[in-house]
N, CA, C and O atoms as a Tripos MOL2 file, in Angstrom:
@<TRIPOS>MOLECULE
protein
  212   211    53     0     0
PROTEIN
NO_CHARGES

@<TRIPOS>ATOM
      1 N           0.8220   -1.1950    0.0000 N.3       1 UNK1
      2 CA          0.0000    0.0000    0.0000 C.3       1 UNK1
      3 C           0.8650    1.2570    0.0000 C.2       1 UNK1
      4 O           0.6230    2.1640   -0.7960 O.2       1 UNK1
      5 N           1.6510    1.3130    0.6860 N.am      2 UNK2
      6 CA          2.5350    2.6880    1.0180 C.3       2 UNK2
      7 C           3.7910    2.5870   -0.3800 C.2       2 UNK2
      8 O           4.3580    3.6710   -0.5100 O.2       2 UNK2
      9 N           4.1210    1.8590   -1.0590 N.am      3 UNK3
     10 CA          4.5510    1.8860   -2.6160 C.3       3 UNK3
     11 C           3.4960    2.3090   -3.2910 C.2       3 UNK3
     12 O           3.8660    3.0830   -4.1730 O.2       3 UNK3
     13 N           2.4880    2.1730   -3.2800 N.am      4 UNK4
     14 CA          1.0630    2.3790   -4.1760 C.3       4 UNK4
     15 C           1.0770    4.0080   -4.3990 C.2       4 UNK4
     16 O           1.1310    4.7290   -5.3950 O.2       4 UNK4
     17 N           0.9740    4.3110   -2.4670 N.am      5 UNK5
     18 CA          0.3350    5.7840   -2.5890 C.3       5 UNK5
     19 C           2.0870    6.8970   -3.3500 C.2       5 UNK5
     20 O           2.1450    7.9930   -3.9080 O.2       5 UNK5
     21 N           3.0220    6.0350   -3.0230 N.am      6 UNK6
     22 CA          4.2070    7.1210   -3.0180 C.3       6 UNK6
     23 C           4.1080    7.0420   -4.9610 C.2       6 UNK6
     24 O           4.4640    8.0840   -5.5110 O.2       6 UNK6
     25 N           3.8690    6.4280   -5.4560 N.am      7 UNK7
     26 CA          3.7670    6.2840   -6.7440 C.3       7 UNK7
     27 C           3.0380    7.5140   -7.3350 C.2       7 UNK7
     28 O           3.3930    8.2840   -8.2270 O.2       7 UNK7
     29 N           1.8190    7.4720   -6.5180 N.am      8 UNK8
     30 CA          0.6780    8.0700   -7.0610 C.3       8 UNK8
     31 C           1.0450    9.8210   -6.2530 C.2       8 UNK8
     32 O           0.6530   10.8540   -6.7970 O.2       8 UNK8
     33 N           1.5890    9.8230   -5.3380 N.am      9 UNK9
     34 CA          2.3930   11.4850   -5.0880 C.3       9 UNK9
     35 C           3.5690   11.3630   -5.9380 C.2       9 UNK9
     36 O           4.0900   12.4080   -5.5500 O.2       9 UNK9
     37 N           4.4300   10.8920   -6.8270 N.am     10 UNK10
     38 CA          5.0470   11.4280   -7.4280 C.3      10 UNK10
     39 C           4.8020   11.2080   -8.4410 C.2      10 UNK10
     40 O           5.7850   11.3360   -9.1710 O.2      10 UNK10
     41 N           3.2650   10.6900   -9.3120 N.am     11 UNK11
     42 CA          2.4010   10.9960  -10.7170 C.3      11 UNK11
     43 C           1.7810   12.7200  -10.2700 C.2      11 UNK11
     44 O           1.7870   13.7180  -10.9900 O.2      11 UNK11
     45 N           1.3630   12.6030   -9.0660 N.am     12 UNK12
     46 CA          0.8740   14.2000   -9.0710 C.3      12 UNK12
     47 C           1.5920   15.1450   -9.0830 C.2      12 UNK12
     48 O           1.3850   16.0500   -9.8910 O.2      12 UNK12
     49 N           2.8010   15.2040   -8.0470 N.am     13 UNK13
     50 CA          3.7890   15.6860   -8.5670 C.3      13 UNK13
     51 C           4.2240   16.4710   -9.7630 C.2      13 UNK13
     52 O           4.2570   17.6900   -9.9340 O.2      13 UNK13
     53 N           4.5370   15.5180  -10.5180 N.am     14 UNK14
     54 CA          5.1100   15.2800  -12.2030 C.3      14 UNK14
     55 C           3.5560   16.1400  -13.1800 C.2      14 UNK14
     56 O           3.6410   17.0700  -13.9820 O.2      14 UNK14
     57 N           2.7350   15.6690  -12.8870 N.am     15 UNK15
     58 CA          1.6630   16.7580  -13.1570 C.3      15 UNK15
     59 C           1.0980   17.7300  -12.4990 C.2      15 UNK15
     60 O          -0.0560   17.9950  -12.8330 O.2      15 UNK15
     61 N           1.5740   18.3410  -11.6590 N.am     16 UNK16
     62 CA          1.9620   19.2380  -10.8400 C.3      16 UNK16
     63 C           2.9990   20.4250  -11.7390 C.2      16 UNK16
     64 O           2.6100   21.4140  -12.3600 O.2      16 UNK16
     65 N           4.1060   20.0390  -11.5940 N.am     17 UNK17
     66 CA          5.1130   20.3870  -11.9990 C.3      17 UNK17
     67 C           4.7190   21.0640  -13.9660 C.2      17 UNK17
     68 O           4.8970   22.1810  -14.4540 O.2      17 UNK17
     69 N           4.2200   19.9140  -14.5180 N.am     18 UNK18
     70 CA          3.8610   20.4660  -16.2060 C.3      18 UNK18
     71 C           2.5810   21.1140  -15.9010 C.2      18 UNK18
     72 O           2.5530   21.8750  -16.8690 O.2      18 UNK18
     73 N           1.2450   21.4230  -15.1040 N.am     19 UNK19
     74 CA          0.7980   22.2760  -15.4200 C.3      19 UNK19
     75 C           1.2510   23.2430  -14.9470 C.2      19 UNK19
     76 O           1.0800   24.2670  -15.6080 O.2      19 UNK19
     77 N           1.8970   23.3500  -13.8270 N.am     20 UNK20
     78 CA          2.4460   24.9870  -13.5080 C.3      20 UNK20
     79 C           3.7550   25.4500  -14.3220 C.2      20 UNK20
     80 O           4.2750   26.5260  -14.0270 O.2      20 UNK20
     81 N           4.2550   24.6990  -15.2770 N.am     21 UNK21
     82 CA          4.7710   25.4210  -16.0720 C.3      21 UNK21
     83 C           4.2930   25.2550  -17.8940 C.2      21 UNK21
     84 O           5.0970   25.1400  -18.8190 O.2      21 UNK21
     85 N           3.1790   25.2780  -17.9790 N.am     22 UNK22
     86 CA          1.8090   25.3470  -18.8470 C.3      22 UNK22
     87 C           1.2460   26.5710  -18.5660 C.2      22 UNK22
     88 O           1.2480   27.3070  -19.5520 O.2      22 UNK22
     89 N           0.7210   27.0970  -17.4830 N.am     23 UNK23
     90 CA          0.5410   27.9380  -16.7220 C.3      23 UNK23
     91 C           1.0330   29.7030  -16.5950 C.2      23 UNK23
     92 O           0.4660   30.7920  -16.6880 O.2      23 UNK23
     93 N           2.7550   29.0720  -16.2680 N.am     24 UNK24
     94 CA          3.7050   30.1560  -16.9370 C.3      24 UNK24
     95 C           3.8720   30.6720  -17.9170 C.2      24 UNK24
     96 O           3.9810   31.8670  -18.1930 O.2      24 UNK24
     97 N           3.9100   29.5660  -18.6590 N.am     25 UNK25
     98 CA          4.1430   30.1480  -20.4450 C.3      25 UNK25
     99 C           2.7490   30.4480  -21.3580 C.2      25 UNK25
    100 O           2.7350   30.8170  -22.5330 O.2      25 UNK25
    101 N           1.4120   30.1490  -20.3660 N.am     26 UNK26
    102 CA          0.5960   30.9440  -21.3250 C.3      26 UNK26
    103 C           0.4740   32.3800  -20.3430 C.2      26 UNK26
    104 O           0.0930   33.3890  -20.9360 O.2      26 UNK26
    105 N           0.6610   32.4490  -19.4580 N.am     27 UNK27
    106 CA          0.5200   34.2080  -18.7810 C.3      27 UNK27
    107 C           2.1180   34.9640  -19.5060 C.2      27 UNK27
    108 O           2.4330   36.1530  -19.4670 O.2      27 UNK27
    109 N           2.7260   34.0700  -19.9870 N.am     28 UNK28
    110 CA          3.9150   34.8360  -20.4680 C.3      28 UNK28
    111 C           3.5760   35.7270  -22.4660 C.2      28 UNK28
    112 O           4.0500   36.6910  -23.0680 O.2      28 UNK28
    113 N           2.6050   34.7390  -22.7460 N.am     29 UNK29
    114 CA          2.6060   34.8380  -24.2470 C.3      29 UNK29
    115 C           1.1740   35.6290  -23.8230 C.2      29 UNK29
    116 O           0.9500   36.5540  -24.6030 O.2      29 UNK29
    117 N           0.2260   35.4900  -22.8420 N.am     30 UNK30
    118 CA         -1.1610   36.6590  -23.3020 C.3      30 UNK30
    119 C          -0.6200   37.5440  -22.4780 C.2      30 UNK30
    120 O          -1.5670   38.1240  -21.9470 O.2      30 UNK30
    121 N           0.6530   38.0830  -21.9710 N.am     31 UNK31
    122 CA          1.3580   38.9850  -21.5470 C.3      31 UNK31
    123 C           1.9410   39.9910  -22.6690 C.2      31 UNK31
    124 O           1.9820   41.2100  -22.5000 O.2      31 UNK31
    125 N           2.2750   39.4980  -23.5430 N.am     32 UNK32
    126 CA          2.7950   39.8640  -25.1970 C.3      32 UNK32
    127 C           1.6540   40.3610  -25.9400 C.2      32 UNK32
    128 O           1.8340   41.2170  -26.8060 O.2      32 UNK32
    129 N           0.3950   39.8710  -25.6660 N.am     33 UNK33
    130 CA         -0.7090   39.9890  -26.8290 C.3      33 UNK33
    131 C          -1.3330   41.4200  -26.2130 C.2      33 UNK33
    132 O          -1.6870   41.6240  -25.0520 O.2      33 UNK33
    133 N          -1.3510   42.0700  -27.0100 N.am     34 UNK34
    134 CA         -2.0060   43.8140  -27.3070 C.3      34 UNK34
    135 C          -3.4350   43.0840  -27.7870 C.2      34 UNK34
    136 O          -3.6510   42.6150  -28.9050 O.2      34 UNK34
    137 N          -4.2510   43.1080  -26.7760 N.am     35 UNK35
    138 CA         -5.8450   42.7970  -26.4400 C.3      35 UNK35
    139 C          -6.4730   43.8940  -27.2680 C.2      35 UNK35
    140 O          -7.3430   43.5840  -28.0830 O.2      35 UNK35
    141 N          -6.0310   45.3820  -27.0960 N.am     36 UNK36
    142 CA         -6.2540   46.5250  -27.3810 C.3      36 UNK36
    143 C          -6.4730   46.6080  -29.3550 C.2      36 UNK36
    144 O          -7.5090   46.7510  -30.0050 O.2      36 UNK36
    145 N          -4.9720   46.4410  -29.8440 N.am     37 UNK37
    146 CA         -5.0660   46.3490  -31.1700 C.3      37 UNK37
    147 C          -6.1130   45.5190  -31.6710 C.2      37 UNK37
    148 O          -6.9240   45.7550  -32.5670 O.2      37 UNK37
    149 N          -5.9230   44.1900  -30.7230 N.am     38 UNK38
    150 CA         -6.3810   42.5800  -32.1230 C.3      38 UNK38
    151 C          -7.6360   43.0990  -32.0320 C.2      38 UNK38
    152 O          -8.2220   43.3220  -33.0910 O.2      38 UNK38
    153 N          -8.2300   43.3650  -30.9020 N.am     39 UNK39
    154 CA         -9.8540   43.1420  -30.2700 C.3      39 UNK39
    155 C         -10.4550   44.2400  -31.9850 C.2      39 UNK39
    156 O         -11.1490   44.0820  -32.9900 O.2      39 UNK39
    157 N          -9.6410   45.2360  -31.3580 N.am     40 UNK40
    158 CA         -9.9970   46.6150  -32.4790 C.3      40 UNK40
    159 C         -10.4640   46.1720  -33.7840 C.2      40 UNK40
    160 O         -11.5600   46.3520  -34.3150 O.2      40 UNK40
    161 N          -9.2250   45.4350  -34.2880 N.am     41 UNK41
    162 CA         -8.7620   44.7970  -35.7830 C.3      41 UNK41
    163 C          -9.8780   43.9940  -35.9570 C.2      41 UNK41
    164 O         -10.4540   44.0400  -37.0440 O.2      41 UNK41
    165 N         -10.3130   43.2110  -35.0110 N.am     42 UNK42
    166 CA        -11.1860   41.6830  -35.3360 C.3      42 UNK42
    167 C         -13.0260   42.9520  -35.1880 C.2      42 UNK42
    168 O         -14.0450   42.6820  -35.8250 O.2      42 UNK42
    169 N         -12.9030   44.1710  -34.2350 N.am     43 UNK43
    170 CA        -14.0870   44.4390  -34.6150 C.3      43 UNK43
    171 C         -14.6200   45.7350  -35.9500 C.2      43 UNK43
    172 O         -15.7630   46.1600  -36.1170 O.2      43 UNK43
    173 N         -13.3850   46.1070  -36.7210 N.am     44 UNK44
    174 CA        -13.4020   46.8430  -37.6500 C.3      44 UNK44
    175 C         -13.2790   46.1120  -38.9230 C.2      44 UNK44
    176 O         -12.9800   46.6880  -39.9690 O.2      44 UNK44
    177 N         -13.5250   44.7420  -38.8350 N.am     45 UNK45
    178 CA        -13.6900   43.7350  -40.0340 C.3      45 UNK45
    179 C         -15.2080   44.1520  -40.8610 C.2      45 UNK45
    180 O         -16.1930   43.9680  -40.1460 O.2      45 UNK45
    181 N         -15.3810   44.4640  -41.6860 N.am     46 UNK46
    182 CA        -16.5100   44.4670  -42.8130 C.3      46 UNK46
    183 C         -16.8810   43.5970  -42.5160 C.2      46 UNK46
    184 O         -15.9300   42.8350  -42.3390 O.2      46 UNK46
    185 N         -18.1960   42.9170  -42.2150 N.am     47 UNK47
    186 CA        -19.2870   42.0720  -42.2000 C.3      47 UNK47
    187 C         -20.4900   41.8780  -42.7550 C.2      47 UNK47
    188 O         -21.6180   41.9600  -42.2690 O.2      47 UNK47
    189 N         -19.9460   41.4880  -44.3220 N.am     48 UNK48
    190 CA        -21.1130   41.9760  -45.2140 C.3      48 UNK48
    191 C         -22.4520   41.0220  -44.2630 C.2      48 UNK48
    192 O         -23.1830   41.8440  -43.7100 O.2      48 UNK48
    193 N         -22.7900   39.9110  -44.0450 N.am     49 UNK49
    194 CA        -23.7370   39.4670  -43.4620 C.3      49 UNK49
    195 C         -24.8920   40.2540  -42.3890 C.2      49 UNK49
    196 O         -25.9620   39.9230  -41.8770 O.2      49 UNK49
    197 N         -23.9910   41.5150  -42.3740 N.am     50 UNK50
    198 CA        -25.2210   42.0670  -41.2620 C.3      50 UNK50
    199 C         -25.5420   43.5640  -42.1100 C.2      50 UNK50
    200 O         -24.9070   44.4870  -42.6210 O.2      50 UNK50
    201 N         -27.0330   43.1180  -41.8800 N.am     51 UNK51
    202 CA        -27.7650   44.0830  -42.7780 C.3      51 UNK51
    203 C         -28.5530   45.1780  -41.8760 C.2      51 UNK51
    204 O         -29.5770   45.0580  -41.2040 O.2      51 UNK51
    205 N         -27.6840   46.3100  -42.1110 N.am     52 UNK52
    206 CA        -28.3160   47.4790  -40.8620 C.3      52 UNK52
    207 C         -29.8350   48.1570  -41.8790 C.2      52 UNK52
    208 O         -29.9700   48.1470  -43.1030 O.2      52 UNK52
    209 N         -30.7870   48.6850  -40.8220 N.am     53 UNK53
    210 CA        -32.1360   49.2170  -41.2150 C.3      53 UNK53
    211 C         -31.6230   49.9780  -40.9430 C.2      53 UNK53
    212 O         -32.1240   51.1020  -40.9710 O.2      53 UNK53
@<TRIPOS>BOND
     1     1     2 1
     2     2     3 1
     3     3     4 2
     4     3     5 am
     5     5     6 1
     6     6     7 1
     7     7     8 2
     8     7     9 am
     9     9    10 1
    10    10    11 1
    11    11    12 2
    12    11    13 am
    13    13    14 1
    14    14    15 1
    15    15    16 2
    16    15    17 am
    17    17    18 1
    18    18    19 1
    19    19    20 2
    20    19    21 am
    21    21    22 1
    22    22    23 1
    23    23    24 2
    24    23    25 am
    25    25    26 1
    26    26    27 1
    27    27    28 2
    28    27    29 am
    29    29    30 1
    30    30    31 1
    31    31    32 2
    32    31    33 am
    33    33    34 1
    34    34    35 1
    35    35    36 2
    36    35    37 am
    37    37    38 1
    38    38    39 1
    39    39    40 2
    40    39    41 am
    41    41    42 1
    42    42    43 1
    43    43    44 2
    44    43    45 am
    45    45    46 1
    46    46    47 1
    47    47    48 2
    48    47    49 am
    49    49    50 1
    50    50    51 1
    51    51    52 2
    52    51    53 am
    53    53    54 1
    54    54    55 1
    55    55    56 2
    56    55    57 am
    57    57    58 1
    58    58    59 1
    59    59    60 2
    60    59    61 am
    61    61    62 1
    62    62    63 1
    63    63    64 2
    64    63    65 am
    65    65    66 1
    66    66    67 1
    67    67    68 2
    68    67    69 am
    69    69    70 1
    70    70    71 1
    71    71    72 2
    72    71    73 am
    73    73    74 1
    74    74    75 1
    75    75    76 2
    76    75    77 am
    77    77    78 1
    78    78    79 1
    79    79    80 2
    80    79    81 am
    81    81    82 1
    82    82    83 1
    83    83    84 2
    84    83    85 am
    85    85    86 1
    86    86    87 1
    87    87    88 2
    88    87    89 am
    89    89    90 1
    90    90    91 1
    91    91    92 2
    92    91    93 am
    93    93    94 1
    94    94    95 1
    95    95    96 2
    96    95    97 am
    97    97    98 1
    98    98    99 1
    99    99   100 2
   100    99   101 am
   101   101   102 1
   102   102   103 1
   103   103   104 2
   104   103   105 am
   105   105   106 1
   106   106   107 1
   107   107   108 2
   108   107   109 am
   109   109   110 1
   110   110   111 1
   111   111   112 2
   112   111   113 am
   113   113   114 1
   114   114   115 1
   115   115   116 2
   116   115   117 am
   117   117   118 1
   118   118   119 1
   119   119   120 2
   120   119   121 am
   121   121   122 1
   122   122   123 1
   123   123   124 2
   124   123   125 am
   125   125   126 1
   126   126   127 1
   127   127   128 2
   128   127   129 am
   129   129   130 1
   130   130   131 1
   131   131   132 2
   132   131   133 am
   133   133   134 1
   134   134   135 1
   135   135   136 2
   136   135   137 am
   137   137   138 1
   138   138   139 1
   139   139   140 2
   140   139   141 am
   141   141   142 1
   142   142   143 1
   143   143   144 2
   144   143   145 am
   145   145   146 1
   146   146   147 1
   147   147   148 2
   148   147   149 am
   149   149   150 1
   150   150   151 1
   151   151   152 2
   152   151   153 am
   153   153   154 1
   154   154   155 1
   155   155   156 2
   156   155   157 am
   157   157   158 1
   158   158   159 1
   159   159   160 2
   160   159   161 am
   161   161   162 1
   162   162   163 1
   163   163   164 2
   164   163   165 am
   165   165   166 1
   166   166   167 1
   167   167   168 2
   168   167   169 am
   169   169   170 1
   170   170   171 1
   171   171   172 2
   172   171   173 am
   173   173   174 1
   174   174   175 1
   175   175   176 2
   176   175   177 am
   177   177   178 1
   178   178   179 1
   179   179   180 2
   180   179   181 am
   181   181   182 1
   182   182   183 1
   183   183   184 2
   184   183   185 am
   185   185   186 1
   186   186   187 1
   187   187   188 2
   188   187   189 am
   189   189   190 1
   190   190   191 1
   191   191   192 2
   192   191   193 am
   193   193   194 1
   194   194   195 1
   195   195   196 2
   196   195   197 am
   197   197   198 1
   198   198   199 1
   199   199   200 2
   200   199   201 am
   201   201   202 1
   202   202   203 1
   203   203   204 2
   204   203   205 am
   205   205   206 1
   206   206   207 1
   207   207   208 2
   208   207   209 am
   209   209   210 1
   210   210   211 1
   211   211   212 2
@<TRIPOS>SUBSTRUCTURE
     1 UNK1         2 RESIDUE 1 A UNK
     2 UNK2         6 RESIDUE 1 A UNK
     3 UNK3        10 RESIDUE 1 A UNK
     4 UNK4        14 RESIDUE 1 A UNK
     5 UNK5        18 RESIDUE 1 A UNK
     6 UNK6        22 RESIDUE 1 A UNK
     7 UNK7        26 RESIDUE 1 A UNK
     8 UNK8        30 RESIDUE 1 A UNK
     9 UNK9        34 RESIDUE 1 A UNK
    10 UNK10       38 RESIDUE 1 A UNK
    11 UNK11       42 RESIDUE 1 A UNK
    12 UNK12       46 RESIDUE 1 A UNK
    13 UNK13       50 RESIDUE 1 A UNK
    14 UNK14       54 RESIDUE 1 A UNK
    15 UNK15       58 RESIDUE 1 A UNK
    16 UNK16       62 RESIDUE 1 A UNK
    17 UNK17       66 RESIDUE 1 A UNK
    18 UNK18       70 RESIDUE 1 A UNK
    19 UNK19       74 RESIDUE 1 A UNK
    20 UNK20       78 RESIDUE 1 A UNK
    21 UNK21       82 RESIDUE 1 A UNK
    22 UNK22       86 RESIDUE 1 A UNK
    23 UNK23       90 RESIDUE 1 A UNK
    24 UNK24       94 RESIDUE 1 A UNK
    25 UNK25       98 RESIDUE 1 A UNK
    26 UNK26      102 RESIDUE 1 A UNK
    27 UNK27      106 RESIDUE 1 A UNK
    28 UNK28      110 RESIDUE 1 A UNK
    29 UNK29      114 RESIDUE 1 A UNK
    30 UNK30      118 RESIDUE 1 A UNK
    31 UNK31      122 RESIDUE 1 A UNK
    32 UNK32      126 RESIDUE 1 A UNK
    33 UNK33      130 RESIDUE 1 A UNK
    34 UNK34      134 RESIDUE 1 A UNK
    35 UNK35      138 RESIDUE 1 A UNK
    36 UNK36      142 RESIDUE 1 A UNK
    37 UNK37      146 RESIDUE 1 A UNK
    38 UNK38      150 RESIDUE 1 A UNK
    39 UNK39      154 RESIDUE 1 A UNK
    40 UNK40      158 RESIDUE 1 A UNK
    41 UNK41      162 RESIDUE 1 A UNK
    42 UNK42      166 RESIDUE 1 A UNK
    43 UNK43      170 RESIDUE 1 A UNK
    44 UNK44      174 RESIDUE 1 A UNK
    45 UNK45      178 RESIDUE 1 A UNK
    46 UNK46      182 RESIDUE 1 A UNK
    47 UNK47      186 RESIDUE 1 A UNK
    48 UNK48      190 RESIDUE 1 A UNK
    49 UNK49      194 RESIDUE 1 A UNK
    50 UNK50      198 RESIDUE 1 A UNK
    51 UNK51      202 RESIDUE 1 A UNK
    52 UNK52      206 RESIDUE 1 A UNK
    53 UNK53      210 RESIDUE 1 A UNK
């Protein structure tokens, strides 16, 4: 039993470890992204589909 559980704390561990540095590197890259520009860009797109009255 006590091989069982030490197994299974160092599987959590080990996934432990890759999501917190999963974690890091996406607050590092939407740290980089200008929300400001894209948002702008993606809402000044022509949309012929919408038909204003």
């Amino acid at each position: 039993m006590n091989k069982m559980h030490l197994k299974k704390i160092a599987s959590l561990k080990r996934n432990f470890l890759l999501n917190s540095e999963q974690i890091r590197y996406r607050n590092t890259e939407i740290g980089r992204y200008n929300f400001l520009e894209y948002n702008l860009n993606d809402a000044l797109v022509i949309q012929p589909k919408i038909i204003l009255h």
